[in-house]
py3Dmol code that shows the C-alpha trace and the ligand (Angstrom):
import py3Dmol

protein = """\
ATOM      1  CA  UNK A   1     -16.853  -1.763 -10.751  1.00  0.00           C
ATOM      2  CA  UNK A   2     -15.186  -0.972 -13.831  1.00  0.00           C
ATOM      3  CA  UNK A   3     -11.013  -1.827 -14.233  1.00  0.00           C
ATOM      4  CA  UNK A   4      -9.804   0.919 -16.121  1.00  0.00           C
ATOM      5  CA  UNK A   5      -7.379  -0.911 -18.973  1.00  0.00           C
ATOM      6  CA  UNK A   6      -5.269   1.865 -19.893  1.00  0.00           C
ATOM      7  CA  UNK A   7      -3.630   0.043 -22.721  1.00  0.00           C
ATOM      8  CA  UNK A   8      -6.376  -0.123 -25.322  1.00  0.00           C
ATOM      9  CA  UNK A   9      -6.079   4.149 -25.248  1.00  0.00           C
ATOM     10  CA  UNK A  10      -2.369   3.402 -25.598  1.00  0.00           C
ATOM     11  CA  UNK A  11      -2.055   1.248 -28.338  1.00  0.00           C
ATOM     12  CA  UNK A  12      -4.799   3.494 -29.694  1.00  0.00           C
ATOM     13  CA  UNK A  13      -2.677   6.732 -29.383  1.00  0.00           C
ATOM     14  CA  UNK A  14       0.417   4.733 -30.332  1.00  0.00           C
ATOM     15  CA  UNK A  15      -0.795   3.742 -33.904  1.00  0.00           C
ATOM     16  CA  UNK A  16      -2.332   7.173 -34.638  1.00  0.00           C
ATOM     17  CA  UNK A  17       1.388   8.696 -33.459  1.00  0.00           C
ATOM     18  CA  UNK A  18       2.644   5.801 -35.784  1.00  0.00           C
ATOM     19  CA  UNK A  19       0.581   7.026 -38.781  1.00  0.00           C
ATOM     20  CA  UNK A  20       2.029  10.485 -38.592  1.00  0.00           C
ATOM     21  CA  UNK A  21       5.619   9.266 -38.105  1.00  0.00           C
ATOM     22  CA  UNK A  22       5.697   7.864 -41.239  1.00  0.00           C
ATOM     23  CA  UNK A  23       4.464  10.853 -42.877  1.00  0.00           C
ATOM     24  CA  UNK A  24       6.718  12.880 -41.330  1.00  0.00           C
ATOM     25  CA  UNK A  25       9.751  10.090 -42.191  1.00  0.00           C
ATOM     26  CA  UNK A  26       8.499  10.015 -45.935  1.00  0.00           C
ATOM     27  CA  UNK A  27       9.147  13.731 -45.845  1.00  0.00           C
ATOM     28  CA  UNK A  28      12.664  13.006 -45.218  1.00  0.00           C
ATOM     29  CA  UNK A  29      12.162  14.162 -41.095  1.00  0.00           C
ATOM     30  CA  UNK A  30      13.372  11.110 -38.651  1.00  0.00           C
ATOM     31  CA  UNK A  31      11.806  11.906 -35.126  1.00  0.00           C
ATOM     32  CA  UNK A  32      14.529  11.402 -32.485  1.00  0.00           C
ATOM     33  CA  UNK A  33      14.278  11.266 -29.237  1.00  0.00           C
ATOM     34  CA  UNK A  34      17.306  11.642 -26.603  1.00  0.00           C
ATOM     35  CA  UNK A  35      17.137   9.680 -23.347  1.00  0.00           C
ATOM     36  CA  UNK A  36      19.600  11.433 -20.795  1.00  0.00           C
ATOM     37  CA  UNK A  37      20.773   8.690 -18.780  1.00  0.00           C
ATOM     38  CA  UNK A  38      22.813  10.143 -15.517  1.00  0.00           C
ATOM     39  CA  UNK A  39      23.476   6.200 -13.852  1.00  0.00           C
ATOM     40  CA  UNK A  40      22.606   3.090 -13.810  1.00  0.00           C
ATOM     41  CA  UNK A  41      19.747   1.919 -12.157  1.00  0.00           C
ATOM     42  CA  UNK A  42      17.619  -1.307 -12.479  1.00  0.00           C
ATOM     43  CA  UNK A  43      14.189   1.083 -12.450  1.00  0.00           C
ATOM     44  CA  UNK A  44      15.680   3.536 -14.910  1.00  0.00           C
ATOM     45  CA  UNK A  45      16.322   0.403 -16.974  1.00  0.00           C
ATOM     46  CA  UNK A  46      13.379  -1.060 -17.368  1.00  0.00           C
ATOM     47  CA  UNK A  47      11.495   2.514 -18.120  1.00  0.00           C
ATOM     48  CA  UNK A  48      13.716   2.797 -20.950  1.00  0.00           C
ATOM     49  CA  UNK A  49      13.168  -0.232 -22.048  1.00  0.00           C
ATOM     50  CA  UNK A  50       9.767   0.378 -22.530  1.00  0.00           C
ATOM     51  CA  UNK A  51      10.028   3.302 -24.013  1.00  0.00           C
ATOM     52  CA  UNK A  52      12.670   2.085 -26.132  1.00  0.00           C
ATOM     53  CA  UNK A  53      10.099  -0.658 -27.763  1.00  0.00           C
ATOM     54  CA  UNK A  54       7.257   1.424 -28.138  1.00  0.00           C
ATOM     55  CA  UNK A  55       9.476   3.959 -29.792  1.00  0.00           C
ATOM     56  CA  UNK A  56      10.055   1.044 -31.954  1.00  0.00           C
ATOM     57  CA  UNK A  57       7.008   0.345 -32.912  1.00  0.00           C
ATOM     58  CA  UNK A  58       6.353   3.779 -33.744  1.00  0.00           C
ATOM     59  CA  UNK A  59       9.160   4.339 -36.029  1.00  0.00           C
ATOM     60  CA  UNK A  60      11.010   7.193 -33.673  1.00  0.00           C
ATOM     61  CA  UNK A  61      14.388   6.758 -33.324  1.00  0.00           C
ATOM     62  CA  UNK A  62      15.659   6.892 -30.143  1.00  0.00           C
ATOM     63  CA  UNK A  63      19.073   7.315 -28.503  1.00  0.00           C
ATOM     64  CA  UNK A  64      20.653   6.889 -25.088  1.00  0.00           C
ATOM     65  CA  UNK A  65      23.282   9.518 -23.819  1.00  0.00           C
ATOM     66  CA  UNK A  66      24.960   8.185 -20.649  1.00  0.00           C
ATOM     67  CA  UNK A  67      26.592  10.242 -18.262  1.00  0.00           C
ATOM     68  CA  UNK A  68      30.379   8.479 -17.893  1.00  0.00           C
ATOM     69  CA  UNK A  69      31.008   7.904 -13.865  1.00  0.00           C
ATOM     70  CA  UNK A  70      33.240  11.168 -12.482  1.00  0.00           C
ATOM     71  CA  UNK A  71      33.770  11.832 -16.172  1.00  0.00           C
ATOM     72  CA  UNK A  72      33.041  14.760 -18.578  1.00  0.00           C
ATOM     73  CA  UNK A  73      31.061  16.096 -19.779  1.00  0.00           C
ATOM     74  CA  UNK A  74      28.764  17.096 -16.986  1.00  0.00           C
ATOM     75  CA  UNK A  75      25.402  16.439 -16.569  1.00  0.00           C
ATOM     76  CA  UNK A  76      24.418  20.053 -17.643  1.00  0.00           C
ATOM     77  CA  UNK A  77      26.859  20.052 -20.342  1.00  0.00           C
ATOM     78  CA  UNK A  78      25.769  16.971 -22.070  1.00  0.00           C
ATOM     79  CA  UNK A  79      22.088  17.746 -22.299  1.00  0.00           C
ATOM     80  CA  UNK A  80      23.389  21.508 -23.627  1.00  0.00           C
ATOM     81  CA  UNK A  81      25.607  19.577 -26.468  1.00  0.00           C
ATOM     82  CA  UNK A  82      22.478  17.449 -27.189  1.00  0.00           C
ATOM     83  CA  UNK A  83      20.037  20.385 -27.668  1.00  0.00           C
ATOM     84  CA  UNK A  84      22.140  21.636 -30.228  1.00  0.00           C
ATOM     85  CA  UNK A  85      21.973  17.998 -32.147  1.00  0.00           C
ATOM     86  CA  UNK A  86      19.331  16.436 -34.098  1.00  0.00           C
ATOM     87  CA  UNK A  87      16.787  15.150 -31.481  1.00  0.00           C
ATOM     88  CA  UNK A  88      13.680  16.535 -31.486  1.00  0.00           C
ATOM     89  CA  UNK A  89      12.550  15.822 -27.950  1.00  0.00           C
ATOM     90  CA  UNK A  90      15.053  15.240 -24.749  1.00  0.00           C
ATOM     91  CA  UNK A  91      14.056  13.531 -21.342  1.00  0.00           C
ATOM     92  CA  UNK A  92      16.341  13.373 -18.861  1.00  0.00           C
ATOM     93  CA  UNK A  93      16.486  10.168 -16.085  1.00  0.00           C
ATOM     94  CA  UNK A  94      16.654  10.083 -12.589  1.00  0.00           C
ATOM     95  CA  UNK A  95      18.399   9.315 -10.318  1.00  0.00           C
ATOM     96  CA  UNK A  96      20.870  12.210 -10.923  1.00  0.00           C
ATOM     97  CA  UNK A  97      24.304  12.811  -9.531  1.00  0.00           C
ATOM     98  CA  UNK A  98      24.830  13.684  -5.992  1.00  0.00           C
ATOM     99  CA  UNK A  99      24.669  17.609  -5.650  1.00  0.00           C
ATOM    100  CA  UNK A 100      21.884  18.259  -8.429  1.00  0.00           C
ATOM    101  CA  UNK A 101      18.224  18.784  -8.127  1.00  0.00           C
ATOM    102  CA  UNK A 102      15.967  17.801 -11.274  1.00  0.00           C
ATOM    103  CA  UNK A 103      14.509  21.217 -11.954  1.00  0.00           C
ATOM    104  CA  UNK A 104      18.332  22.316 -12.196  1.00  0.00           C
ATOM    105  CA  UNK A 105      19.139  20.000 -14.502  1.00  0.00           C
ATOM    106  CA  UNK A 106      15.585  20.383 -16.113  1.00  0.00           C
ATOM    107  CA  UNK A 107      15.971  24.322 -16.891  1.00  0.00           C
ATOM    108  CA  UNK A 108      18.877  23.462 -19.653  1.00  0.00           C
ATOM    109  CA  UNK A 109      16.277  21.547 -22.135  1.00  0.00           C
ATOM    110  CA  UNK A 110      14.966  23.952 -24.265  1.00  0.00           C
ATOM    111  CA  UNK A 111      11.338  24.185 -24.602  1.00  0.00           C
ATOM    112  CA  UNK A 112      11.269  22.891 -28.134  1.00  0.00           C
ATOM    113  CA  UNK A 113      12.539  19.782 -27.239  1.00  0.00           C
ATOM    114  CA  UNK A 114      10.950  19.546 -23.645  1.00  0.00           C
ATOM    115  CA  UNK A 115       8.988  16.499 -24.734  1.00  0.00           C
ATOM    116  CA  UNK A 116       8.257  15.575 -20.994  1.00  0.00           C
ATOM    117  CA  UNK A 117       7.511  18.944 -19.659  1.00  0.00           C
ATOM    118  CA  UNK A 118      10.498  19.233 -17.092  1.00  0.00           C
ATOM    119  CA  UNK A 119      11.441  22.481 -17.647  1.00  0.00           C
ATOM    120  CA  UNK A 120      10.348  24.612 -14.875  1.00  0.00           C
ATOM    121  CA  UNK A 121       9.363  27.009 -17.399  1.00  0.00           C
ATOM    122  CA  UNK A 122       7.548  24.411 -18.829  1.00  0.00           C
ATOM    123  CA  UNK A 123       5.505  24.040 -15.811  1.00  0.00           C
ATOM    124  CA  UNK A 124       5.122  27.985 -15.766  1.00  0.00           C
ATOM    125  CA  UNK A 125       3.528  28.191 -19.052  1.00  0.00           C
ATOM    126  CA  UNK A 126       1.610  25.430 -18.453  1.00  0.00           C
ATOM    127  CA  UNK A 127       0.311  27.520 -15.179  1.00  0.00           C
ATOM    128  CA  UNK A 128      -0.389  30.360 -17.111  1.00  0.00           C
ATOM    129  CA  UNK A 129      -2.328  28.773 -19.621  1.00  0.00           C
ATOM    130  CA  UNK A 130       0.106  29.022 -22.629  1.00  0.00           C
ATOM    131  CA  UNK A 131       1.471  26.464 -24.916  1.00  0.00           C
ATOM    132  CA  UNK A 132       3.881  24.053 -23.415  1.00  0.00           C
ATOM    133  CA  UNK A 133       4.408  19.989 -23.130  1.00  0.00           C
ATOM    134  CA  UNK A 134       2.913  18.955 -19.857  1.00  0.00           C
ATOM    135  CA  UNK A 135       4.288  15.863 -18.452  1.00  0.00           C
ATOM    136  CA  UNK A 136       3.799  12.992 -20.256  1.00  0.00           C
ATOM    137  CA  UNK A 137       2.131  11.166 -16.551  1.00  0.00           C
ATOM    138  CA  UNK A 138       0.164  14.291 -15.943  1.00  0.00           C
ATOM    139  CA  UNK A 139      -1.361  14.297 -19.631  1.00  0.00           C
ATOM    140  CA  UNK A 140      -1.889  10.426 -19.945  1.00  0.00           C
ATOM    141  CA  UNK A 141      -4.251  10.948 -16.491  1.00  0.00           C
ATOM    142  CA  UNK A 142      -6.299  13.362 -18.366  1.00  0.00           C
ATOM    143  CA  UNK A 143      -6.668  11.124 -21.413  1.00  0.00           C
ATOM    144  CA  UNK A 144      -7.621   8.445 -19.846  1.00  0.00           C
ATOM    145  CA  UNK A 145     -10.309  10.332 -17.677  1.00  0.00           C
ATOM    146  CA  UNK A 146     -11.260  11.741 -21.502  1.00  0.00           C
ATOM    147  CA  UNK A 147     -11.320   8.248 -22.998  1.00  0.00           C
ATOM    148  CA  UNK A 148     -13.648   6.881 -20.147  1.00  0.00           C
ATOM    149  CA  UNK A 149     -15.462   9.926 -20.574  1.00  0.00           C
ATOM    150  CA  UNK A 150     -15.514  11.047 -16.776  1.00  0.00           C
ATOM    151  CA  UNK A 151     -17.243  14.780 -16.829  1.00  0.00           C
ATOM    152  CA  UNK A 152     -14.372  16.647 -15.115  1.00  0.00           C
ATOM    153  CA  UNK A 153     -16.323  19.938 -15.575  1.00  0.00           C
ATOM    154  CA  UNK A 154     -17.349  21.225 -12.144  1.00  0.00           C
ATOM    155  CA  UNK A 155     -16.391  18.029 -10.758  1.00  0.00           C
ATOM    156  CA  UNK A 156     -14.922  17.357  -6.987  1.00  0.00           C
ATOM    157  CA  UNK A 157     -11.207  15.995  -7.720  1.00  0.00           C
ATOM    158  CA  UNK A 158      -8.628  15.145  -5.501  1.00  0.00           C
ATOM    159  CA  UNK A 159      -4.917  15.154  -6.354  1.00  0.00           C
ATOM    160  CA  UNK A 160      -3.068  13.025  -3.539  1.00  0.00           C
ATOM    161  CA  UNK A 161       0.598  14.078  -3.908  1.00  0.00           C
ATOM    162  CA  UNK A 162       2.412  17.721  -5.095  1.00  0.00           C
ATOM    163  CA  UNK A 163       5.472  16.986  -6.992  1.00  0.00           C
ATOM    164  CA  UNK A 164       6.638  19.361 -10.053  1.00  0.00           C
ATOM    165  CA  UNK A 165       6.732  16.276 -12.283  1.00  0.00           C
ATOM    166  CA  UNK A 166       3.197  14.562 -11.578  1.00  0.00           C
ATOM    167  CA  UNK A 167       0.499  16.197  -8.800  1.00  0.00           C
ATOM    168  CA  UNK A 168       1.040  20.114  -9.468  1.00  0.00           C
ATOM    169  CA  UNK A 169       1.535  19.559 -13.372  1.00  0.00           C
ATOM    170  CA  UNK A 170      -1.969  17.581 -13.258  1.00  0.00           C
ATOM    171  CA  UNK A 171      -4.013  19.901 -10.577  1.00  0.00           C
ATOM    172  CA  UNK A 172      -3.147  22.624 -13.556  1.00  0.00           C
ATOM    173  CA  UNK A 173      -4.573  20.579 -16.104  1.00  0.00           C
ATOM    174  CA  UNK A 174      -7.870  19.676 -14.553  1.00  0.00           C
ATOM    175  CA  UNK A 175      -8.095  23.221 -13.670  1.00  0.00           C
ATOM    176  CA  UNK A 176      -8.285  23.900 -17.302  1.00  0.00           C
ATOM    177  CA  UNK A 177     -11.041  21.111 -17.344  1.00  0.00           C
ATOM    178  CA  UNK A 178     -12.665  23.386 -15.271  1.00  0.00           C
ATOM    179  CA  UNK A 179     -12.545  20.546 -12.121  1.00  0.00           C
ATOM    180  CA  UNK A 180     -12.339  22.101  -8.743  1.00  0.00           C
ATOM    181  CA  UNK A 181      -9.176  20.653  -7.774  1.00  0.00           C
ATOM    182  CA  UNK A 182      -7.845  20.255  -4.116  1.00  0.00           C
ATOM    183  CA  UNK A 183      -4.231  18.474  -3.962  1.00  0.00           C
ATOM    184  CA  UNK A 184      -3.248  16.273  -1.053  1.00  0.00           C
ATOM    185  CA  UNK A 185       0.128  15.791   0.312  1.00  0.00           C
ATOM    186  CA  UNK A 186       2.040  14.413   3.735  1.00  0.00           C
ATOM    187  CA  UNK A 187       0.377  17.328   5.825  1.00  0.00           C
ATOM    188  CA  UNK A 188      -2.966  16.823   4.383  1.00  0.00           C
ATOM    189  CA  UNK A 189      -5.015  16.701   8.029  1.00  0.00           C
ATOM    190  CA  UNK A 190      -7.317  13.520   8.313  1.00  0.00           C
ATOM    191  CA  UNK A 191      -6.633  12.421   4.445  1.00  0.00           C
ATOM    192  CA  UNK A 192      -9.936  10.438   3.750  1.00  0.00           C
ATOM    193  CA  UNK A 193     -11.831  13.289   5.015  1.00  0.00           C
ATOM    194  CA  UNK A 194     -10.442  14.787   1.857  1.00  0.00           C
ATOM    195  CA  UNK A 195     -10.277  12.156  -0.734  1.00  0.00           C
ATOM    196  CA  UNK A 196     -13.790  11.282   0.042  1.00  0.00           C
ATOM    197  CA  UNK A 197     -15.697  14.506  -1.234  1.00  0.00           C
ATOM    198  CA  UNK A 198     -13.875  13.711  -4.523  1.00  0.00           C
ATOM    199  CA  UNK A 199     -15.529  12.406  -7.573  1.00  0.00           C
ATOM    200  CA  UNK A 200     -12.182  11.738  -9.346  1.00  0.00           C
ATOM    201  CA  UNK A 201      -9.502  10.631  -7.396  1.00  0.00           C
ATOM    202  CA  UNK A 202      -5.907  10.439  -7.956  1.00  0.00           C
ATOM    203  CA  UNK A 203      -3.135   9.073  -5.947  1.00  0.00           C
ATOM    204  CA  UNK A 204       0.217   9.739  -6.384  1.00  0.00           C
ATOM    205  CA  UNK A 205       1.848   9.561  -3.324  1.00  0.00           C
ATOM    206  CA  UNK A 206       4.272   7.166  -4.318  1.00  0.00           C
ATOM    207  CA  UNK A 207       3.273   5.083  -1.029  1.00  0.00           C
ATOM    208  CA  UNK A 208       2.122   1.148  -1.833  1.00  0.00           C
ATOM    209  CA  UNK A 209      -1.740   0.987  -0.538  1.00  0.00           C
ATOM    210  CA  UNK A 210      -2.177   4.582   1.328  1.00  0.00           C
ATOM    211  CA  UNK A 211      -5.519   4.433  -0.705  1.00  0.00           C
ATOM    212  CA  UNK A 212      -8.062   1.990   0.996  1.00  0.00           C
ATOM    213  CA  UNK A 213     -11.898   2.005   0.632  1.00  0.00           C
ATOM    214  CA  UNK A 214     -12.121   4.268   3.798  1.00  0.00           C
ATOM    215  CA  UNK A 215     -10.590   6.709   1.041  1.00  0.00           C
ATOM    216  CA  UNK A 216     -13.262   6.441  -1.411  1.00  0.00           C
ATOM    217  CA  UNK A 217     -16.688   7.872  -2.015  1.00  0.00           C
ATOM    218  CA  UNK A 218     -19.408   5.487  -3.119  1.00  0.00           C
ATOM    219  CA  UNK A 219     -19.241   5.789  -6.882  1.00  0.00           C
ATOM    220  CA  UNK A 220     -16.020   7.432  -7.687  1.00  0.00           C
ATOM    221  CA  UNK A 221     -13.931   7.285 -10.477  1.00  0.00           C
ATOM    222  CA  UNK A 222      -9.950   6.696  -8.923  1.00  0.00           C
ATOM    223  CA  UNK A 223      -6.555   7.113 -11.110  1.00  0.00           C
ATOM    224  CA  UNK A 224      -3.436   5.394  -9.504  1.00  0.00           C
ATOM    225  CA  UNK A 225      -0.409   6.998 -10.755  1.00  0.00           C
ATOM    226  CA  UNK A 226       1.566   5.470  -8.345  1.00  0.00           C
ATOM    227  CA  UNK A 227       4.807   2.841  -9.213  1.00  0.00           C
ATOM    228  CA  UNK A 228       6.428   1.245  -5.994  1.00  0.00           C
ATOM    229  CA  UNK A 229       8.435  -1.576  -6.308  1.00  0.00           C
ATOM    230  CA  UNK A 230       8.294  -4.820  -4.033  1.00  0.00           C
ATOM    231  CA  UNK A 231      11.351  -6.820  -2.928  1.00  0.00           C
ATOM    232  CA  UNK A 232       9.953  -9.956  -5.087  1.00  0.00           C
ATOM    233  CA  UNK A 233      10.485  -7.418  -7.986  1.00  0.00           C
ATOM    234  CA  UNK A 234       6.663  -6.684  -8.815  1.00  0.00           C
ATOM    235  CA  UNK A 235       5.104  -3.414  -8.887  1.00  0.00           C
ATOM    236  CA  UNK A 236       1.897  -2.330  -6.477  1.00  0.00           C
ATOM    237  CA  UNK A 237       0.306   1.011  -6.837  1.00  0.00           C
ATOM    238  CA  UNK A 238      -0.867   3.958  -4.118  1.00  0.00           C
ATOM    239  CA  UNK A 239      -4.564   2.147  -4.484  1.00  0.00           C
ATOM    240  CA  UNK A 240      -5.293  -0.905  -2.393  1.00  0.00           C
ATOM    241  CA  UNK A 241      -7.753  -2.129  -5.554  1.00  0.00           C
ATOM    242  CA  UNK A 242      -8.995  -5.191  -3.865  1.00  0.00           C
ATOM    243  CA  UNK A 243     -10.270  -2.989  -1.292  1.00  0.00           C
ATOM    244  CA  UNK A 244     -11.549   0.356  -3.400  1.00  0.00           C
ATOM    245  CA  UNK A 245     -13.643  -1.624  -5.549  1.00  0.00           C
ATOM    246  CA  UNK A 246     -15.611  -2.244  -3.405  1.00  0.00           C
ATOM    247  CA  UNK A 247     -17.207   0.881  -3.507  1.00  0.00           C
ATOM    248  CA  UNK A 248     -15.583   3.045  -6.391  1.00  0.00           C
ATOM    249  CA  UNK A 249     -17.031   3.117  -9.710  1.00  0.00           C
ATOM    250  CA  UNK A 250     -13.743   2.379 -11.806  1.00  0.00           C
ATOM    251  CA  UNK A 251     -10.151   1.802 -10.691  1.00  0.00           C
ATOM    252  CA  UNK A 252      -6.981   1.772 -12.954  1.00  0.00           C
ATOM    253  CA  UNK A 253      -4.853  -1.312 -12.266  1.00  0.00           C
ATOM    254  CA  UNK A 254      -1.124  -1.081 -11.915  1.00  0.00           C
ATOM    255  CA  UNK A 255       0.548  -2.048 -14.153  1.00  0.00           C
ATOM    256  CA  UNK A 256      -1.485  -1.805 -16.772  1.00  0.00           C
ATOM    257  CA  UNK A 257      -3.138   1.556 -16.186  1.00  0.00           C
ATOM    258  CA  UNK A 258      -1.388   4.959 -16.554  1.00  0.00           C
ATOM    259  CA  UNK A 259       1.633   3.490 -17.287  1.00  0.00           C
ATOM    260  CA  UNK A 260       1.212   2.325 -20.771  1.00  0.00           C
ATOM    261  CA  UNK A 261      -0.669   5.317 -21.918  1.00  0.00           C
ATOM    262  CA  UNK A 262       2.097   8.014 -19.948  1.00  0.00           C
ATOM    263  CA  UNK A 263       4.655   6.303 -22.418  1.00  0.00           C
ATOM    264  CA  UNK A 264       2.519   6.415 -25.315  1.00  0.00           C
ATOM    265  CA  UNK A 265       1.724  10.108 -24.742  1.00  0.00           C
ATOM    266  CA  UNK A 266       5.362  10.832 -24.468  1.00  0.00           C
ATOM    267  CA  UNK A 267       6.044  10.098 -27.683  1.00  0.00           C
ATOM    268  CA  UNK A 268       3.052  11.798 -29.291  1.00  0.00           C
ATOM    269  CA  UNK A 269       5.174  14.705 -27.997  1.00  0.00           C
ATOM    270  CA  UNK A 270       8.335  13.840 -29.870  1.00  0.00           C
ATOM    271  CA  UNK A 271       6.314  13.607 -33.128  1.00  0.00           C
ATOM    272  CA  UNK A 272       4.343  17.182 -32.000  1.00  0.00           C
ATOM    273  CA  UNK A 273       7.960  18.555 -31.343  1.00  0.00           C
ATOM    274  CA  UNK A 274       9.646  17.030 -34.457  1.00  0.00           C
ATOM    275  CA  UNK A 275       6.552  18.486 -36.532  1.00  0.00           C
ATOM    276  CA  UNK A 276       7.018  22.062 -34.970  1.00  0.00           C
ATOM    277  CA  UNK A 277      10.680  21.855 -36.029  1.00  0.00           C
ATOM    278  CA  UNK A 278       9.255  22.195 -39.422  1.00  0.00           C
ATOM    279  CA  UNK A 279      11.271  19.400 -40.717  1.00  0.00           C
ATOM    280  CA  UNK A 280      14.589  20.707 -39.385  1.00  0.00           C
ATOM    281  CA  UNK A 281      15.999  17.986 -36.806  1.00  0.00           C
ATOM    282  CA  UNK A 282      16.829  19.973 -33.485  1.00  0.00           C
ATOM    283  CA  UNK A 283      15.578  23.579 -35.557  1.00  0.00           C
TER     284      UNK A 283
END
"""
ligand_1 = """\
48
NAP
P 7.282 12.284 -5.109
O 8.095 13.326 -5.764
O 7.883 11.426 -4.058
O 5.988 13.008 -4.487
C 5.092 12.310 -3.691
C 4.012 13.227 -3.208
O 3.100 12.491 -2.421
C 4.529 14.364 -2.326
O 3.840 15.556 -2.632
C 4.192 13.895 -0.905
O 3.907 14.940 -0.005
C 2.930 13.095 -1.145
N 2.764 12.060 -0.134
C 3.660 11.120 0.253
N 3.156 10.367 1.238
C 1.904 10.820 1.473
C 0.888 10.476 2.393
N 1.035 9.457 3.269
N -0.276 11.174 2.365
C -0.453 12.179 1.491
N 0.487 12.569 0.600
C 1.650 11.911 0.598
O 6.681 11.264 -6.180
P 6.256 11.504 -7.744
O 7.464 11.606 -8.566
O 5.210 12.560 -7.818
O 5.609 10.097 -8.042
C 4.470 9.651 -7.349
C 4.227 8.199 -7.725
O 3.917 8.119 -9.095
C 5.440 7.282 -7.515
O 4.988 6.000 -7.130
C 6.053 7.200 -8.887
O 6.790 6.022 -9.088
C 4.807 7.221 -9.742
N 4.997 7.676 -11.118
C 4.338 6.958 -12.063
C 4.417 7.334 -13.384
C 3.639 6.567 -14.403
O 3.770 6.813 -15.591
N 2.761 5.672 -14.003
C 5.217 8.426 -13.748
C 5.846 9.188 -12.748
C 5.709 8.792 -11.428
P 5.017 16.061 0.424
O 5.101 16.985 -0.763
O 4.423 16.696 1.608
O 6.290 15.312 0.675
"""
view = py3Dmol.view(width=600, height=400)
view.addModel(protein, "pdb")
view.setStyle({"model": 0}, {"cartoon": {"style": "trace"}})
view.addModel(ligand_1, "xyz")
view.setStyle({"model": 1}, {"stick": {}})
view.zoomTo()
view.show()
């Protein structure tokens, strides 16, 4: 059984992004990218956080806008000011105020500078096959499958979860791998019945061990996308690895698996989207 490390691809992705940042600073461009920050929140935190040192690394700039409490501007209206500044790509945290849903809030970053493909027109290009920035999560899964060069044409995968920002985003892209995709969620019938034809597997359930080796087919290949948080502040994903590896092929470990390369392929984004600008900040 293989353990998929998905920081190699990351640091991999993040010096190549690095490379082109500096061209693209040389040329007088400073790729900047906005994170929205609607409240405080210890999980929020520590995602920005990491994003905030690879961005680092990289050589993108990156700036927080925080939502004051009960203050102004709103939620909507700050992210509207923002699109008309110079950042080149704009991601907006959770959780948000009481009263808003995320696609909501989503639909007022323009597509130019949807760097994390929230935008629900985001997701609809993406759906009809045109240009558009998929989410960052949804994209990292696909490089890694690329990276551990996993055939995904005409292969059996299964999606476990159907959220706009990770399962429905990702069954599109392994569509256009020409996978035959079947996504899972909380009314699945008899789940393992399910996740067992598939070749490729990939929770994201957000629920800490739902996967077990009952789950698995011998020989699969199985993504964990999920992030839940234990009271003694560690972090255990949808896959119960201990058990899968038993009889799976090659597991990603979390953390240490999508993670790294999700944040890595986020800012490969704000480069594309600072590139497209044609040198213009927020053009
Ligand atoms: P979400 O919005 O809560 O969606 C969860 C999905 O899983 C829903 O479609 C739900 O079904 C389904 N589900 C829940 N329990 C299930 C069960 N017992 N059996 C089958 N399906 C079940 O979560 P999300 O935002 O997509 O995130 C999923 C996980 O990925 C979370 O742990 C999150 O922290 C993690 N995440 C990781 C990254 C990363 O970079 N590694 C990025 C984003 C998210 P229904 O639709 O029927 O409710």
């Amino acid at each position: 059984m293989t353990l998929i490390d998905g920081r190699p691809l990351a640091a991999a992705i993040r010096e190549q992004t690095a490379t082109e940042v500096g061209q693209l600073i040389a040329a007088g461009v400073l790729p900047t990218l906005v994170a929205v920050v609607p409240s405080a929140d210890p999980a929020t935190e520590w995602y920005l956080g990491s994003i905030a040192r690879a961005a680092g690394q990289i050589g993108i700039t990156m700036r927080e806008a925080r939502l004051q409490d009960g203050g102004s501007p709103g939620l909507v209206e700050l992210i509207e000011e923002l699109s008309g500044g110079p950042a080149h790509g704009i991601i907006c945290l959770t959780p948000l105020p009481d009263g808003l849903t995320f696609a909501e809030v989503a639909a007022h970053i323009p597509a130019r500078l949807d760097v994390d493909g929230a935008n629900p027109l985001s997701l609809g290009r993406l759906a009809a096959g045109l240009p558009a920035f998929a989410p960052a999560t949804a994209q990292a899964v696909i490089e890694l499958l690329r990276h551990e060069q996993v055939a995904l044409s005409g292969a059996e995968v299964v999606v476990v979860g159907r959220s706009t920002v990770v399962g429905k985003p990702l069954a599109l892209l392994l569509l256009a791998e020409n996978a035959t995709v079947t996504v899972c969620h909380s009314r699945t019938r008899d789940l393992a019945a399910v996740t067992r034809r598939a070749d490729v597997l990939v929770a994201a359930a957000g629920q800490a061990h739902l996967i077990g080796a009952e789950h698995v087919k011998e020989g699969a290949v199985v993504i964990d996308v999920g992030t839940n948080a234990t009271d003694d502040g560690g972090l255990l994903g949808d896959v119960d690895t201990v058990a899968v590896e038993q009889v799976a092929a090659a597991v990603t470990p979390v953390p240490g698996g999508v993670g790294p390369v999700t944040t890595a392929v986020l800012l490969r984004n704000v480069l594309s989207a600072a590139r497209s600008a044609g040198g213009a900040p927020g053009g």
